[in-house]
C-alpha positions as CSV (number, residue, x, y, z in Angstrom):
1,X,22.4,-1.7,2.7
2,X,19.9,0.6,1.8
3,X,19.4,-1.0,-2.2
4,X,19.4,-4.1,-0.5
5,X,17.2,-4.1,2.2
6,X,14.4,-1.8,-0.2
7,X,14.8,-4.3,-2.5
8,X,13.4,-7.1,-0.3
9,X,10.7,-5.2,0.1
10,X,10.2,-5.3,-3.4
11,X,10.6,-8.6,-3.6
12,X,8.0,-9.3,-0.9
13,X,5.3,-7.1,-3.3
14,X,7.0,-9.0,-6.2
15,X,5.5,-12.9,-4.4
16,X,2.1,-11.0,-4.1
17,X,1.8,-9.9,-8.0
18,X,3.8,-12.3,-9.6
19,X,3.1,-10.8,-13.2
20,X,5.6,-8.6,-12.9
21,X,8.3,-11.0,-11.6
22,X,10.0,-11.4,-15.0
23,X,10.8,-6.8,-14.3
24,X,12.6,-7.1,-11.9
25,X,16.1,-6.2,-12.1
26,X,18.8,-9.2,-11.9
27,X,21.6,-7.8,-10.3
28,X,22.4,-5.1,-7.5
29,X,20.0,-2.3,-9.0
30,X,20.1,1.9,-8.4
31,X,17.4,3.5,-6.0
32,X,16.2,4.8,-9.1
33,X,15.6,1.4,-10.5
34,X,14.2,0.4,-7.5
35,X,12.2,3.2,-7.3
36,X,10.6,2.4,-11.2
37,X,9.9,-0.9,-9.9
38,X,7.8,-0.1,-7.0
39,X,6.0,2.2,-8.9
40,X,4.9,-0.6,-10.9
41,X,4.3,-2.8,-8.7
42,X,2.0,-0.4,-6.8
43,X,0.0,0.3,-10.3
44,X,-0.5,-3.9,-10.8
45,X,-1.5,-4.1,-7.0
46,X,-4.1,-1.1,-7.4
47,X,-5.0,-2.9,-10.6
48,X,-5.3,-6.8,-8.9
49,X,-7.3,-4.5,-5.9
50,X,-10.0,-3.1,-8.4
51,X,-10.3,-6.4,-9.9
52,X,-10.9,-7.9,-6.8
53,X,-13.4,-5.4,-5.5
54,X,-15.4,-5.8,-9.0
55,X,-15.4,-9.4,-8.1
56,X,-16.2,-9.5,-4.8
57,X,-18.7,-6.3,-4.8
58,X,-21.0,-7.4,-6.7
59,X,-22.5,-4.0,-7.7
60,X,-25.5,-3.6,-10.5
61,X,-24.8,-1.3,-13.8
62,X,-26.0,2.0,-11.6
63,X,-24.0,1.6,-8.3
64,X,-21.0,0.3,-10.3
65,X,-21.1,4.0,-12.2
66,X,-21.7,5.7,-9.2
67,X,-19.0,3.8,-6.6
68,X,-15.9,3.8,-9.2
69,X,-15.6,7.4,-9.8
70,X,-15.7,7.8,-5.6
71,X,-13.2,4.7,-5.6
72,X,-10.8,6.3,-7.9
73,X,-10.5,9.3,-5.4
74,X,-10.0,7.5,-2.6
75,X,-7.2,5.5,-4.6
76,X,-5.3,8.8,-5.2
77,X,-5.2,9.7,-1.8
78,X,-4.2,6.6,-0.3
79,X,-1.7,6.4,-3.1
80,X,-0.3,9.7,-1.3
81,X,0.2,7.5,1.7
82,X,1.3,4.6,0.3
83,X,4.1,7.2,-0.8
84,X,4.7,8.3,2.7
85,X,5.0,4.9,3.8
86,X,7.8,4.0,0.9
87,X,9.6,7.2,2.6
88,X,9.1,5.8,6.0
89,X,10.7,1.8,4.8
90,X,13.1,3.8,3.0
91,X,14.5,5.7,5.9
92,X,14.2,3.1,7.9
93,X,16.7,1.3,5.4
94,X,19.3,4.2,5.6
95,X,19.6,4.1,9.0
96,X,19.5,0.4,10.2
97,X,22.4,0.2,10.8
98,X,23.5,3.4,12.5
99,X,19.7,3.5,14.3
100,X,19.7,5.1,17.5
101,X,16.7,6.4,19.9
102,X,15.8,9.2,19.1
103,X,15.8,7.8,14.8
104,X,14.0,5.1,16.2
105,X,11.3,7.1,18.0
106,X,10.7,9.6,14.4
107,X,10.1,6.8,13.1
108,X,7.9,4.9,15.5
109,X,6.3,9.0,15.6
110,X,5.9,9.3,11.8
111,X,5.0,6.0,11.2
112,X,1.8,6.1,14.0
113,X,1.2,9.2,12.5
114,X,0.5,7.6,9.3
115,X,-1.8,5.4,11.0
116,X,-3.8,8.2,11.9
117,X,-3.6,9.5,8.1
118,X,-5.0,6.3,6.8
119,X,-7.9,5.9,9.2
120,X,-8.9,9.6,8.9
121,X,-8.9,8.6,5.1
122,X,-11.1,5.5,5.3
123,X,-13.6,7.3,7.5
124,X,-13.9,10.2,5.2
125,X,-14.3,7.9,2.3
126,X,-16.6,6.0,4.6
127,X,-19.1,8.9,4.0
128,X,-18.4,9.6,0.3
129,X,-19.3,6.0,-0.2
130,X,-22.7,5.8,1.6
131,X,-23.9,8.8,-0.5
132,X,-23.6,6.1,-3.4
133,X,-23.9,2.6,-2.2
134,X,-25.6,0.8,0.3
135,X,-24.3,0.2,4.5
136,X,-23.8,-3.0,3.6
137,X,-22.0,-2.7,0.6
138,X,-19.8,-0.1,2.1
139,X,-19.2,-2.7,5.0
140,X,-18.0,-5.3,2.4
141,X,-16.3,-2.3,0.3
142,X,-13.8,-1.9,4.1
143,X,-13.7,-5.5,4.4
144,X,-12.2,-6.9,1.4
145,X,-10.1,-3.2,0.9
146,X,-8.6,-4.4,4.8
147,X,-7.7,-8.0,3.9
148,X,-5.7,-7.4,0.3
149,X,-4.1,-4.4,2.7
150,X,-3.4,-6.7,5.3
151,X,-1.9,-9.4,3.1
152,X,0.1,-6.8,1.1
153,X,1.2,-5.3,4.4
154,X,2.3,-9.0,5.9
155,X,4.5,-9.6,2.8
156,X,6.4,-6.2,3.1
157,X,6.6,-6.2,6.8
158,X,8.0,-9.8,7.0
159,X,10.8,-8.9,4.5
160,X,11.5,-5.8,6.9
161,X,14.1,-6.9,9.6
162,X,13.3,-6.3,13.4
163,X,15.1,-2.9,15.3
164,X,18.7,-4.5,16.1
């Protein structure tokens, strides 16, 4: 259950960067192939985000040098998340069907928690980025950043089935 249920998940990601559709595995893969594949999926998404933000920013020669560097950073660590949150799906997975309460509420616990993490993380990064940009570029930085997360996060959600 586990392979398969990560493996939607996967294939959720998969609709939203269809470059990489012709890697995925054909045919009941390993956690560890499943584990390759998300890994490159979340290196094209951080690529397609990037590429986005250049597009959408809008940033001259000197903000561009000063904001990627600062973007970079803030990647890592919401990488570190994103890694946390691929634990949280995955235990989730295990334990589906043998969930009771009190797995339910650690994960309910953890994944809140997480939501903490990544707000803590944006407004930290809020202030590393208004040493080098603009307000309003920093406002339109959040904005686009929120709607690719959002649609990323409505692909893997809706591939994620509800507490039976």
């Amino acid at each position: 259950m586990k392979n398969k249920f990560v493996l939607a998940a996967c294939a959720a990601i998969l609709a939203a960067t269809s470059r990489l559709s012709a890697q995925a595995p054909a045919s009941s893969p390993s956690m560890a192939d499943i584990d390759k594949l998300v890994d490159l999926l979340r290196k094209d998404v951080r690529a397609q985000k990037a590429d986005i933000l250049s597009k959408t920013l809008g940033l001259d020669a000197s903000q561009s040098a000063a904001f990627w560097p600062v973007y970079k950073q803030y990647e890592a660590e919401r990488q570190t998340l994103g890694d946390e949150r691929y634990g949280i799906i995955q235990d989730f997975a295990e334990h589906y069907d043998t969930l009771n309460d009190a797995k339910a509420k650690g994960l309910m616990t953890r994944s809140f928690a997480l939501d903490e993490k990544r707000v803590a993380l944006e407004k930290k990064y809020m202030d590393e980025f208004l040493k080098v940009l603009p307000a309003k570029s920093v406002a339109r930085f959040f904005q686009v950043e929120r709607r690719v997360n959002m649609l990323i996060d409505l692909k893997v959600s809706s591939q994620i089935p509800l507490v039976n």
